[in-house]
C-alpha positions in Angstrom: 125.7 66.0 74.4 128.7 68.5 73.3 129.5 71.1 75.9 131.8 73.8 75.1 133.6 77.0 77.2 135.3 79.6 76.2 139.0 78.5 76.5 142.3 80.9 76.1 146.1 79.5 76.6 147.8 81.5 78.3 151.3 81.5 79.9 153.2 78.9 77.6 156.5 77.6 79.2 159.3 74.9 77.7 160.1 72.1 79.8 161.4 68.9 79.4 159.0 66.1 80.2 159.7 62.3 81.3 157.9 59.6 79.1 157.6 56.3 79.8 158.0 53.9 77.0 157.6 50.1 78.0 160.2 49.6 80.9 162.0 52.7 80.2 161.5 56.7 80.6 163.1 58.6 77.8 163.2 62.6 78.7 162.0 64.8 75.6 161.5 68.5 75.4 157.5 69.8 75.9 155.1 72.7 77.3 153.6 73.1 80.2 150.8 75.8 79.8 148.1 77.3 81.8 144.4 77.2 80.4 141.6 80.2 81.1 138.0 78.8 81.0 135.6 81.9 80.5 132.6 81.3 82.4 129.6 83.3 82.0 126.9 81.1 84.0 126.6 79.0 86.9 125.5 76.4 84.2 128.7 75.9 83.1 131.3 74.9 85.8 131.2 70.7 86.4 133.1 68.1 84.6 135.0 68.3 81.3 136.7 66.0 79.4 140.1 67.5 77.7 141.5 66.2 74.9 145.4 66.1 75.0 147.7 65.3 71.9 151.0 65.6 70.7 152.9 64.1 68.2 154.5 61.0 70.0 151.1 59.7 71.5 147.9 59.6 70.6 145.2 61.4 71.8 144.0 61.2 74.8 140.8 62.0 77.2 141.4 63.8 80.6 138.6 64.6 83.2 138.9 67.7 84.8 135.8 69.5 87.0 135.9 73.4 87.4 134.2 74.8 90.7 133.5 77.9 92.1 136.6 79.9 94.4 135.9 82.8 95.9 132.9 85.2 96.2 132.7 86.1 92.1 130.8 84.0 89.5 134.3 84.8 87.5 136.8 82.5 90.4 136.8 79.5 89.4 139.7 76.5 89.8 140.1 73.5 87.7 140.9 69.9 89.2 142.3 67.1 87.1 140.5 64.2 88.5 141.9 60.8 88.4 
């Protein structure tokens, strides 16, 4: 089973990012950004699984869990999980 949130990007920054190809890391330019998860029920926080791509590697699957913080349905914190 598919589940979805609403998700917005916000805050987009350039950085420069170390990759590691075989025995050596070659430094590239990248983003980091923040992501917003729009939660509208108690249903919805748990695990994920994002999806990250670019165009040097390919795709790849990252767990992340989003909790509760704070009094308000609308707090919530995402974790990357190893």
């Amino acid at each position: 089973m598919t589940t979805r949130v609403h998700l917005t990007t916000t805050n987009v920054k350039q950085t420069r990012v170390a990759l590691k190809v075989f025995d050596s890391v070659i430094e590239e330019d990248g983003v980091t950004l923040e992501l917003s998860f729009n939660i509208s029920s108690q249903e919805e926080f748990g695990e994920y699984q994002l999806v990250v791509a670019n165009n040097v590697m390919p795709a790849s699957r990252r767990a992340i869990e989003i909790v509760p913080e704070g009094i308000s349905l609308y707090s919530c914190i995402a974790f990357m999980l190893d």
